[in-house]
BAFI-701436 format. One record per residue: x, y, z of N, C-alpha, C in turn. Coordinates in steps of 0.1 Angstrom, whole numbers, plus 2048, in hexadecimal, padded with zeros to 3 digits. Example, Ala and Ser with C-alpha at 12.3 -4.5 7.8 and 13.67 -1.06 7.14 Angstrom:
> n_px  n_py  n_pz  ca_px  ca_py  ca_pz  c_px  c_py  c_pz
> 884  7C7  84E  87B  7D3  84E  884  7DF  84E
> 880  7EA  847  889  7F5  847  881  800  84F
// end
This chain:
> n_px  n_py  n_pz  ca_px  ca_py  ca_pz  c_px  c_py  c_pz
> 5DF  3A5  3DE  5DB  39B  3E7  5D6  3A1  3F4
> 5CC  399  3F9  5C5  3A1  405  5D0  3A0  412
> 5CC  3A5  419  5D8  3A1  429  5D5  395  42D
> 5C9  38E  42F  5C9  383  434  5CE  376  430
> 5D0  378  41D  5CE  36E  417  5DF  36F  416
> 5E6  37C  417  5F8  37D  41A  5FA  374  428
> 5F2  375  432  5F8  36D  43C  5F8  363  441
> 5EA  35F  439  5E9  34D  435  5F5  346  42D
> 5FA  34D  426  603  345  41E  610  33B  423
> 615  33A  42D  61F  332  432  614  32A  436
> 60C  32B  439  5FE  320  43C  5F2  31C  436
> 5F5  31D  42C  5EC  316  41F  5E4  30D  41F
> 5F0  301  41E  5EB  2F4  41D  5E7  2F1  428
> 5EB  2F2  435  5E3  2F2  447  5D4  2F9  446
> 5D2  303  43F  5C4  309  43D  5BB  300  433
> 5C0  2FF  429  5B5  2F2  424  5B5  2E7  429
> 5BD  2E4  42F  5BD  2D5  433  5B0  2D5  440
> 5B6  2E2  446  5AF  2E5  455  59E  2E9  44E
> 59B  2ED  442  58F  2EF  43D  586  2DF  43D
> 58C  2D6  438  584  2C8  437  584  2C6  447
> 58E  2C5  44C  58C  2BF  45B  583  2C3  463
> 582  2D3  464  576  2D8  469  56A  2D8  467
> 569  2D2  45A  558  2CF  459  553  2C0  459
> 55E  2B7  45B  560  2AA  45F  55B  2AA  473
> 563  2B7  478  560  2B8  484  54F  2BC  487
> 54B  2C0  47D  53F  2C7  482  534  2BC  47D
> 535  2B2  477  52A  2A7  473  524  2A0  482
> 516  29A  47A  50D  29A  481  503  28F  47A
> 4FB  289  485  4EF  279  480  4E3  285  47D
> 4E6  28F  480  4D7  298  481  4D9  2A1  474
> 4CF  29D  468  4CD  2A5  45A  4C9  2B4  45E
> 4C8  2B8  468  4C4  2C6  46A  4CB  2CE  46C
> 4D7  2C8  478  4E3  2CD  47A  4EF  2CF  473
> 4ED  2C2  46D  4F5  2C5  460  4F5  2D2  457
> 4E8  2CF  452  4E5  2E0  44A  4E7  2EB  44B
> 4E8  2E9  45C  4EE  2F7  463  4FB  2F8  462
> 4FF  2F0  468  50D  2F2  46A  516  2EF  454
> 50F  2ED  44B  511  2ED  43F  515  2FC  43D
> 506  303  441  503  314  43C  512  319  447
> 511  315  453  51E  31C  459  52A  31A  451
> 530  310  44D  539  310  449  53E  315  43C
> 534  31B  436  533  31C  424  538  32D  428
> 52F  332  433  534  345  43A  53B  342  43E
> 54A  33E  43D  54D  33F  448  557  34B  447
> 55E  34F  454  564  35F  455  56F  360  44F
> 578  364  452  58D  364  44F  593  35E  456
> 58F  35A  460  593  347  464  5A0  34B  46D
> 5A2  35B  471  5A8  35D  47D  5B2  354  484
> 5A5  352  48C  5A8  346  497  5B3  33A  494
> 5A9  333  48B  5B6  323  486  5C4  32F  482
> 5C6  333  47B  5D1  33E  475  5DB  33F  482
> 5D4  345  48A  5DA  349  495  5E4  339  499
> 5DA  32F  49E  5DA  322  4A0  5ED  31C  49B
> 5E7  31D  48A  5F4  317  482  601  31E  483
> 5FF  32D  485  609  333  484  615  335  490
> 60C  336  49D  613  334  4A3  61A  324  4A8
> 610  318  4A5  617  30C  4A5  623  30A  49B
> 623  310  491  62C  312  487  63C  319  48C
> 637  326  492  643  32B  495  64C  32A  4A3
> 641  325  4AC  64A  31F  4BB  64E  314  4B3
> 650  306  4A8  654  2FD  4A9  65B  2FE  49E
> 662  30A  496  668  309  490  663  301  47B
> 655  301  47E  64F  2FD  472  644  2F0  477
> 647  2E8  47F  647  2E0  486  638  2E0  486
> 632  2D2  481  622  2D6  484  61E  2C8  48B
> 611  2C4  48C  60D  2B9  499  5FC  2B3  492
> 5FC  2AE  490  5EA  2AA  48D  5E0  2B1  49B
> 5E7  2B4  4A8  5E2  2BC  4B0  5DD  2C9  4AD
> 5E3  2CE  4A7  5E7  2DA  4A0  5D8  2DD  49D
> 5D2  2D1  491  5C6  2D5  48A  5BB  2D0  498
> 5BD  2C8  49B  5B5  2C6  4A8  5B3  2CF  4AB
> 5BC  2D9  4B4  5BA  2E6  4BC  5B5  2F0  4B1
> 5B9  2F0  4A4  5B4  2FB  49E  5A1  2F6  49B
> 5A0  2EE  497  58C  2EB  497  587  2EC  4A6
> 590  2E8  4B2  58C  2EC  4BF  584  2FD  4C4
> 58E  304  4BF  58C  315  4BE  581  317  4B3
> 584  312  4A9  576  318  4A0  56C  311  4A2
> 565  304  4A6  55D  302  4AB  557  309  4B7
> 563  30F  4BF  55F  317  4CF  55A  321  4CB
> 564  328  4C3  55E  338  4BD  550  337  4B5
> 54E  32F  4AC  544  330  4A5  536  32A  4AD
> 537  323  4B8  52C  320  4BF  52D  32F  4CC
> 533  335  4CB  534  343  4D5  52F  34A  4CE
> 52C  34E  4BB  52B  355  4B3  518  350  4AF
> 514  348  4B6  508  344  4B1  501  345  4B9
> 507  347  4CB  502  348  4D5  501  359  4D6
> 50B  35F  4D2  508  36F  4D0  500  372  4C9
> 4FD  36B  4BE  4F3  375  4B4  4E1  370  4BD
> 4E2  365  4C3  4D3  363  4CD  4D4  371  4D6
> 4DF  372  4E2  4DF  37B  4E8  4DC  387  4E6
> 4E3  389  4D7  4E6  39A  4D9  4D5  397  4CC
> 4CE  38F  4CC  4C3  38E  4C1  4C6  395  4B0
> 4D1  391  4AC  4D5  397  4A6  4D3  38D  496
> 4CE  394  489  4C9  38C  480  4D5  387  474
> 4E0  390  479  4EC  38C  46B  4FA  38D  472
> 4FE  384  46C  50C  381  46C  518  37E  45F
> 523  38B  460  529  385  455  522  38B  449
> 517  395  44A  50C  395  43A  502  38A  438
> 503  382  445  4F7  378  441  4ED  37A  449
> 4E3  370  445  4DA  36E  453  4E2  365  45D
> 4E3  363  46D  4E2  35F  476  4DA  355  476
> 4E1  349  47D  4DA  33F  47F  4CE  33D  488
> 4CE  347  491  4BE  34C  495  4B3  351  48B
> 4BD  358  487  4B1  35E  479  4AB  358  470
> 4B6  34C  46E  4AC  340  464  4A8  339  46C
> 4AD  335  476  4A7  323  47F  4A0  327  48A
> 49D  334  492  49B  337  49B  4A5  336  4A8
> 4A3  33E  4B2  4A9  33C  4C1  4AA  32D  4C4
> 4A4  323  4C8  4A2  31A  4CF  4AD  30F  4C8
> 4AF  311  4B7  4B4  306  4B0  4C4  30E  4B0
> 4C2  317  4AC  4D1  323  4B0  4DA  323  4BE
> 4D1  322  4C8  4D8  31B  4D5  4DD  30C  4D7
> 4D4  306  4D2  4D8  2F8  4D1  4E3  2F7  4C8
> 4E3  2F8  4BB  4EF  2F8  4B4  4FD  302  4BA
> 4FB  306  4C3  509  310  4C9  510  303  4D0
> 504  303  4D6  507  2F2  4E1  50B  2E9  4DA
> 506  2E8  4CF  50F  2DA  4CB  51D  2D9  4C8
> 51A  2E9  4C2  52A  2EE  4BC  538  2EC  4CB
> 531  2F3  4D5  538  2EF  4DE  540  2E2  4E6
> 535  2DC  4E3  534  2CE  4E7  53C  2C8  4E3
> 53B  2C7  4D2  54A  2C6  4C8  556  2C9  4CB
> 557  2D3  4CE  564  2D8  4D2  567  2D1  4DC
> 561  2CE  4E6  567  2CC  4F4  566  2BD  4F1
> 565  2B7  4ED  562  2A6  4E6  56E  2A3  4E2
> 571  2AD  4D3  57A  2A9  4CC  587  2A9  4D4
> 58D  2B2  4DF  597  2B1  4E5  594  2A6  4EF
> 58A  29F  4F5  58A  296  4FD  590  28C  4F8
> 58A  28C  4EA  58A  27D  4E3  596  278  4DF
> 5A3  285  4DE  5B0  286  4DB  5BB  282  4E8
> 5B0  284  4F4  5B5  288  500  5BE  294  500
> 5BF  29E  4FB  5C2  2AC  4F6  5BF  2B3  500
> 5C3  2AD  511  5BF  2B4  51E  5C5  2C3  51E
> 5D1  2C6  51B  5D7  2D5  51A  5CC  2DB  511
> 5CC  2D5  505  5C1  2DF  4FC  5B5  2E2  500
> 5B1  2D6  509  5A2  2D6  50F  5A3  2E7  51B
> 5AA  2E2  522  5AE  2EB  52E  5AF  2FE  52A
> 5B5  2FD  51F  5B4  309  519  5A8  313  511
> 5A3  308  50C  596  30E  505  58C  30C  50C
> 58F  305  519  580  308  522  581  314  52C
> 58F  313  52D  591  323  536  58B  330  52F
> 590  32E  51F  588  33A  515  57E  337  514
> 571  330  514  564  32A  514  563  338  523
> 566  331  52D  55F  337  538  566  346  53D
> 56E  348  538  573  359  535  560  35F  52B
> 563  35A  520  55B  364  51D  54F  36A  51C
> 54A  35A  526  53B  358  52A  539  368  536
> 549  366  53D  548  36C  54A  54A  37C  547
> 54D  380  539  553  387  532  545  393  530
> 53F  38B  527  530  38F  525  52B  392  52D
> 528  38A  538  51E  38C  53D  528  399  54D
> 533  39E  548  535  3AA  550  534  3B4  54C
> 534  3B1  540  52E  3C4  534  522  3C2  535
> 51C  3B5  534  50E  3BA  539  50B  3BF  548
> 511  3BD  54E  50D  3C5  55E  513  3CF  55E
> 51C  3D6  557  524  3E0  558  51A  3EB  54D
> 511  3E5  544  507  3EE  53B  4FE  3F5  543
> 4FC  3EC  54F  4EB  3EE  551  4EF  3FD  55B
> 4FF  401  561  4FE  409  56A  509  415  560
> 510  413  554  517  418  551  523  41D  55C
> 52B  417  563  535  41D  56A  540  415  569
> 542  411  55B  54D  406  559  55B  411  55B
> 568  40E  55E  574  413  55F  579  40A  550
> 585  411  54E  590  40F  541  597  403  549
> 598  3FE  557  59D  3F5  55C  593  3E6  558
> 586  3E9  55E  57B  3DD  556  57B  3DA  549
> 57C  3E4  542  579  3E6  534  581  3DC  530
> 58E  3DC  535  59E  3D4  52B  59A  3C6  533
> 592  3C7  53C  58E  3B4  543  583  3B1  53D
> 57B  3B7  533  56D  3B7  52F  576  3B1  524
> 57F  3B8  51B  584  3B3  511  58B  3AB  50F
> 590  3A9  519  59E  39C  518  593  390  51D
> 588  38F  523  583  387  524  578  37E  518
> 570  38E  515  568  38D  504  56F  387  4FB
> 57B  38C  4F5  583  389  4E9  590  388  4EB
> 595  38C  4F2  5A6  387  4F6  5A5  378  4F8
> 59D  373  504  59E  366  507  5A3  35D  4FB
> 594  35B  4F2  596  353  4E6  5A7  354  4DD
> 5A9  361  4DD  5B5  360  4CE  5C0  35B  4DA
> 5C3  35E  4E9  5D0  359  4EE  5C9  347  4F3
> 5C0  340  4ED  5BD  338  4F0  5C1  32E  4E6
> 5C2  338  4DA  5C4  335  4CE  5D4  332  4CB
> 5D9  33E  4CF  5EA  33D  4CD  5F2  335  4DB
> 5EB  332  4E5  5ED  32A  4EC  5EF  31D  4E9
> 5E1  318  4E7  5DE  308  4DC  5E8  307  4D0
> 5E8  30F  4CC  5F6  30D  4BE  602  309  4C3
> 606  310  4D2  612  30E  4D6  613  2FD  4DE
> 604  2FE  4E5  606  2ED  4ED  603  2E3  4E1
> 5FE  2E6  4D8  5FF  2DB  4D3  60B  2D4  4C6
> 613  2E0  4CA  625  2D7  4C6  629  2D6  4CE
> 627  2D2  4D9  62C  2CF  4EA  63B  2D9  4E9
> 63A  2E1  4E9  641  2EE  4F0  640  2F0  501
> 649  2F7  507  64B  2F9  50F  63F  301  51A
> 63B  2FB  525  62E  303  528  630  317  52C
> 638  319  52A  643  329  52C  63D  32C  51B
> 63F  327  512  63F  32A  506  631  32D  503
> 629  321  509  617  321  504  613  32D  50C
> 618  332  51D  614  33A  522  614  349  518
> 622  34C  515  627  356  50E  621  354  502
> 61B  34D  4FD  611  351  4EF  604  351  4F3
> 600  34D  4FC  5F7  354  503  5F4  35F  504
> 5FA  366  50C  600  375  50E  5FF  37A  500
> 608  375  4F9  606  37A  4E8  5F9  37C  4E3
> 5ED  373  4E3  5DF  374  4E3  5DB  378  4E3
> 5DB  37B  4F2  5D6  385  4FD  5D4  394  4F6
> 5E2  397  4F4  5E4  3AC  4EF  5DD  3AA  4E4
> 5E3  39D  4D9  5DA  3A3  4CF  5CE  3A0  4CB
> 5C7  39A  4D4  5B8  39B  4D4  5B3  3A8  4E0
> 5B7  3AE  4E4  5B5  3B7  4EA  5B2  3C3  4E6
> 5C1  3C7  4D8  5C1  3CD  4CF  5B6  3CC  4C6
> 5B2  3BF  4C3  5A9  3BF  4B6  59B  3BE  4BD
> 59A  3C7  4C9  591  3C5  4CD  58E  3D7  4D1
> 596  3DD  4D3  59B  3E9  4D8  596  3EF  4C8
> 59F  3EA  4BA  59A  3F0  4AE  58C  3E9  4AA
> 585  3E2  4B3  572  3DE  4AC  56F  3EC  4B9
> 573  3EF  4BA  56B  3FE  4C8  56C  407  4BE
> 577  40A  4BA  57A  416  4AF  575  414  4A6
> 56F  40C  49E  565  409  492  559  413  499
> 554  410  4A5  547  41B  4A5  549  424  4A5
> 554  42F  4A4  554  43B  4A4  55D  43E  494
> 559  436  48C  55D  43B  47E  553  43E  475
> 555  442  469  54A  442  45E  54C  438  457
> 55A  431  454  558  427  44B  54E  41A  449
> 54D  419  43C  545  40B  43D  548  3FE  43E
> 547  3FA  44D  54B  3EE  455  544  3DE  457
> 536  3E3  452  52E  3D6  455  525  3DA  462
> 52A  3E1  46A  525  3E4  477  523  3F3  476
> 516  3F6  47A  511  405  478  517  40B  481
> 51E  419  486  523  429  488  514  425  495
> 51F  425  4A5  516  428  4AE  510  41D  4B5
> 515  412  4B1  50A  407  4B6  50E  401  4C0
> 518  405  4CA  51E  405  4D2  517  40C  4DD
> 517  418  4DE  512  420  4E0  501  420  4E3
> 4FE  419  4D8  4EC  416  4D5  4E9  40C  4E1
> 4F4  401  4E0  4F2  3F6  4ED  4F7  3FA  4F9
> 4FB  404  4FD  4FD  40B  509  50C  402  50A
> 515  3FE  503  524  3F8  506  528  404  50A
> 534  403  516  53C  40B  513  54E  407  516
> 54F  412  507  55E  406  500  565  416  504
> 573  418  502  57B  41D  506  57D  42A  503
> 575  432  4F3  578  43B  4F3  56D  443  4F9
> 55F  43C  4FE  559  443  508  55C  443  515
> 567  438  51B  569  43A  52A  578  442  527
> 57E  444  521  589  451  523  57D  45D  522
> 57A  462  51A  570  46C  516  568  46E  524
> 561  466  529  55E  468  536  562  466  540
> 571  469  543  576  469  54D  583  477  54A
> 57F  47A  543  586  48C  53D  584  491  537
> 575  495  53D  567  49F  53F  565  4A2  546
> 561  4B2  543  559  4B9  54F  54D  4AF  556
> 548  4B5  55F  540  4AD  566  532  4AA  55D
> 52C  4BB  558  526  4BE  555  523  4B4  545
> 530  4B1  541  52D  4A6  531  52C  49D  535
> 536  496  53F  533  489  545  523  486  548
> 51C  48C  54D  510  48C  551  508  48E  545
> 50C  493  536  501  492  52E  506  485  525
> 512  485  527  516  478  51F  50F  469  523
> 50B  46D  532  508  45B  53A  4F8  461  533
> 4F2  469  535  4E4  46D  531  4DF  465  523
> 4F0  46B  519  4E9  469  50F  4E9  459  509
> 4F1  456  511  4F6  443  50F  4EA  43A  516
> 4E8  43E  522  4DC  439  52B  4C8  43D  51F
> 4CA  448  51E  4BD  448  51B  4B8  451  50D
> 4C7  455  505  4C6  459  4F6  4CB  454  4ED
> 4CD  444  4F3  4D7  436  4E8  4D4  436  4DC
> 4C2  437  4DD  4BB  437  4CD  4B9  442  4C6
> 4C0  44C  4CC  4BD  45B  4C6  4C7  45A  4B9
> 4C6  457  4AE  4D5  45A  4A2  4D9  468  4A5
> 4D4  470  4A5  4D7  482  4A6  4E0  482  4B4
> 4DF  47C  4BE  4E5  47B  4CC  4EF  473  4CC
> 4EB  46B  4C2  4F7  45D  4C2  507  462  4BC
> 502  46C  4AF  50D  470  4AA  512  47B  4B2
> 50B  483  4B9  511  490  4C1  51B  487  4CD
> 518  482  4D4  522  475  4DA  52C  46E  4D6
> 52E  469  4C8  538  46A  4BF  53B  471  4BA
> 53B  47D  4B9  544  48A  4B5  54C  492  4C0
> 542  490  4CE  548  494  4DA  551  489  4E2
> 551  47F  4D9  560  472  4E1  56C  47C  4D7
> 569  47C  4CB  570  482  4C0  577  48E  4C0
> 571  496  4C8  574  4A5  4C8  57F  4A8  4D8
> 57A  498  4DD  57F  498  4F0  58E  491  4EE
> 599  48C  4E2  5A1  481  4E4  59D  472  4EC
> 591  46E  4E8  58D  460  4EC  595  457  4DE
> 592  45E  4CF  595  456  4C8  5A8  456  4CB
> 5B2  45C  4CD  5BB  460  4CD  5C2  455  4D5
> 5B7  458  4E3  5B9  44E  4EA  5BB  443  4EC
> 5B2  43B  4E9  5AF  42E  4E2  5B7  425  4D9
> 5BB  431  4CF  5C4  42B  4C5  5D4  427  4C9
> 5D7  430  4D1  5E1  431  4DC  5E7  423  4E3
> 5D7  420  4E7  5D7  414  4F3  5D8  408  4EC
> 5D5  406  4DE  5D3  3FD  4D5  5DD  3FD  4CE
> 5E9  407  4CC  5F6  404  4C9  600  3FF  4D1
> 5FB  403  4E0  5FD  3FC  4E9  5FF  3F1  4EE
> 5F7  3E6  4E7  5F4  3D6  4EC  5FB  3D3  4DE
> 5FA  3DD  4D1  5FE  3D6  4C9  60E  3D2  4CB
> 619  3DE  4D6  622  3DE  4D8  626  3D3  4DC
> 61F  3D0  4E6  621  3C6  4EF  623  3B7  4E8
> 617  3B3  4E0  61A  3AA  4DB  626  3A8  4D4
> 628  3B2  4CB  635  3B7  4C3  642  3AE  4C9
> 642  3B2  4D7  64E  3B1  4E0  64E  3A4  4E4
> 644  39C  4E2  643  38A  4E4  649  388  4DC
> 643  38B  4CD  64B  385  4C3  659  388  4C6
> 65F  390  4C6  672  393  4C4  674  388  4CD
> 670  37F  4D2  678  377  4DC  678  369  4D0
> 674  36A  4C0  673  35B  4BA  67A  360  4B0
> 685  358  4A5  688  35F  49C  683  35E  490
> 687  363  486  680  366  47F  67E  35F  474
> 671  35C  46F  670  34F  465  65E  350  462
> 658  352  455  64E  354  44B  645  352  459
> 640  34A  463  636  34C  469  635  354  473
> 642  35A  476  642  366  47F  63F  36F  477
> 641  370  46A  640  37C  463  634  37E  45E
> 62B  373  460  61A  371  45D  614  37A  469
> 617  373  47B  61A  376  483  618  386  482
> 623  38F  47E  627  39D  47E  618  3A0  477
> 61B  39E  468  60B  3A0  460  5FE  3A3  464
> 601  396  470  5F0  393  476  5ED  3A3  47C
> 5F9  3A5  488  5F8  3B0  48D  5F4  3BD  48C
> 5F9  3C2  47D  5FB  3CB  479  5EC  3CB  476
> 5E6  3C1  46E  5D7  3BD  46B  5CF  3C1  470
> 5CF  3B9  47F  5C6  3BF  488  5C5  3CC  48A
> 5CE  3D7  48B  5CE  3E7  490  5CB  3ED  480
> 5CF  3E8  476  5CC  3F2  469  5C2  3EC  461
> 5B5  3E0  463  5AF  3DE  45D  5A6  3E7  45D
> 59E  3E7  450  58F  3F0  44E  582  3E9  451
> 582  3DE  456  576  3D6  45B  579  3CB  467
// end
């Protein structure tokens, strides 16, 4: 059995149930939109997010679940997936998942519009519940990650990001969403606002982590979906190039920014740069930092005891830092 499909299991029947609801959430008077949002939901990913959603509403309440519950879980995948339609315009990017992009088939103009609707949804459906805590929460991650983006992009154009930005670049990018996620799980069994903070927090590391192990995907050979370097190619820079250049002679530092600034498209340059994070303890590093947050989270949990959706919970964890994609 794959990992994901071991840690869905104390949440099964919450996952199919949450499968009809969310395409119920996404209907529409417009036959176009529909179509679209049909083909989205037919790809759709490992479903993370809601996961995240049930498990933790599950284990702060002792099993305890809420029709809120599924509210806030279509709230997050609606957000994320209209965040995921608005990146592939940005970054002009033609596949997703192994598919085409909804730019790729519908174009830019209809691909933005449909992000927007998706969003619109989301923030609707919690109005319509009056779901103010849930609202409150997923609009804070909405504007984290808008503000997220657009500081890796100012931080590309000069390369002089620190390992201090980098972990605000990330908790902003992808942290925001999953503690937005395990947050919403917790307020919507009306738990204690100490408890929703603290799964927050929980979120937080391990979207941090699983964000820390998508950096280290560029500096592998395996086959990930995502090509060796392409990090690199868009002038990011993730962690095992700012350790690496920050203990370095002067003399590498200076061909390293060279080769990032103006040999991104070189493959022959691209790999000598990934062999030289490789050869510097960048990867060592890295992985380090990412067992790190895994700790952390670790140490949230010991405060719940123990019962099948903490132990999904544990699963998820281990997931994120040992997956191969």
């Amino acid at each position: 059995m794959k990992p994901v499909e071991q840690i869905k299991i104390p949440i099964a029947k919450e996952m199919e149930l949450f499968e009809s609801k969310f395409k119920d959430s996404m209907l529409s008077k417009v036959p176009l939109l529909n179509r679209i949002t049909y083909y989205i939901v037919r790809r759709k990913g490992k479903q993370m997010r809601p996961m995240f959603v049930f498990l933790v509403a599950k284990m702060v309440s002792n099993g305890g679940f809420d029709e809120r519950t599924y509210r806030g879980a279509s709230i997050v995948e609606l957000i994320h997936t209209a965040s995921l339609v608005h990146d592939d315009v940005v970054d002009d990017s033609n596949m997703r998942r192994g598919f085409f992009s909804i730019n790729a088939l519908w174009k830019n103009k209809i691909a933005v519009l449909v992000g927007d609707f998706l969003f619109s949804k989301g923030l609707l459906l919690s109005m319509e519940y009056e779901d103010y805590d849930l609202l409150k929460i997923i609009s804070t991650a909405v504007k984290e990650i808008s503000e997220g983006e657009l500081l890796q992009i100012e931080k590309a154009r000069k390369l002089d990001i620190t390992e201090e930005v980098y972990y605000e670049i990330i908790r902003q990018k992808t942290a925001t969403l999953i503690a937005a996620c395990c947050g919403i799980g917790a307020a919507s069994v009306s738990v204690s606002n100490e408890t929703v903070k603290q799964m927050k927090k929980f979120g937080e590391y391990i979207g941090i982590a699983f964000q820390i192990k998508d950096d280290l995907f560029d500096y592998t050979e395996d086959k990930i979906g995502k090509p060796t370097g392409i990090d690199i190619k868009e002038q990011k820079m993730t962690l095992p190039l700012i350790y690496t250049l920050n203990n370095c002679s002067e003399k590498d530092k200076k061909w390293l920014i060279n080769s990032v600034k103006k040999h991104n498209k070189n493959k022959k340059r691209v790999k000598e740069v990934i062999q030289f994070v490789k050869d510097n303890g960048g990867i060592e590093y890295t992985t380090q930092k990412m067992h790190d947050y895994k700790n952390r989270a670790l140490k949230i949990l010991d405060n719940y005891p123990d019962s099948e959706y903490k132990d999904s919970l544990l699963m998820m964890i281990d997931y994120v830092v040992e997956r191969k994609i």
